[in-house]
Structure formats: structure tokens, C-alpha cells
C-alpha angles and dihedrals in degrees: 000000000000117000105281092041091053086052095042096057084043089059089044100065087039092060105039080060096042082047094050083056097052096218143152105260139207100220113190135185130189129204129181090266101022150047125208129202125192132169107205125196120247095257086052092233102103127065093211097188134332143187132194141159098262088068119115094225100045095037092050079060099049136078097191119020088206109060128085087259083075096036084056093048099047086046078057093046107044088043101060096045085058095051085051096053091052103258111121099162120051130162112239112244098194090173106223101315124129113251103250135092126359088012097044085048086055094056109036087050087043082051095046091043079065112269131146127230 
């Protein structure tokens, strides 16, 4: 199995458990230049709030899109719209990406900005 194949199996078996629970998630995924943040309702049919680095407002902030300074910022970001849209505890839905990181940044600043997971 080549890279991609490998992550995606790994998402797979994250999210047939995240689904069993029937919770919100925070659902990332990463690229090369950018970083992108979703929290997703239980049904998996709403997009409840999201952040990413392609975002004006992030991006104005930032010096480089791809470095855990981003990854932090977007974890702010994408935390405190979903406070504001009423959801406080989320499962995080890291797809298939090892926890370390930009990935591990997201979540530690998302958990700071006052979610729960």
C-alpha cells in the first residue's frame, strides 16, 4: 500500500467508531500549504463551522500557511465559531493523520479556545 492508501484506511476505522458514537466531529485535513478545520454535525450532513489557511482573515495573520503557527491559529479559529454555534464537545476526526505536529497544534489551541475531546 503506497502513502495515501495507508491514511486513508487509518480514517476509515476512526470514523466507523466516531460514527457508532453518533457525535459532532472536528474533521481536519492537512496539505503541503494549508491546513483545513471542520466541525461536522452527528448525522454527518451540516458543516456546523470551519477554518482554514486560505482564509483572508487567517492568512492576513499569518507569515507561512504550512507551519504549526497556522495549525494553532486555525485550532483558535475554528473553536470559537463553534462555540458560537452552540457545540462545546466534538470528537476529533484527525483523518488518518498521525497525531503530531500540525495536527497535534490544531487540536491542543482548539482545546485551549475551550473545546471538549
Amino acid at each position: 500500500m503506497d502513502k495515501k492508501q495507508t491514511r486513508m484506511k487509518r480514517a476509515l476505522k476512526l470514523r466507523s467508531q466516531i460514527k457508532k458514537l453518533g457525535a459532532t466531529r472536528l474533521s481536519i485535513h492537512k496539505t503541503s500549504q494549508h491546513i483545513y478545520a471542520q466541525v461536522i454535525s452527528g448525522d454527518g450532513t451540516t458543516t456546523l463551522a470551519s477554518a482554514s489557511t486560505t482564509q483572508a482573515e487567517i492568512k492576513a495573520a499569518l507569515k507561512n500557511t504550512n507551519n504549526i503557527a497556522a495549525a494553532t491559529e486555525v485550532g483558535k479559529w475554528v473553536a470559537q465559531k463553534a462555540i458560537a454555534a452552540g457545540v462545546t464537545e466534538v470528537a476529533f476526526d484527525r483523518s488518518g493523520f498521525k497525531y503530531h505536529g500540525r495536527v497535534k497544534a490544531l487540536a491542543d489551541a482548539a482545546r485551549e479556545a475551550g473545546l471538549k475531546f
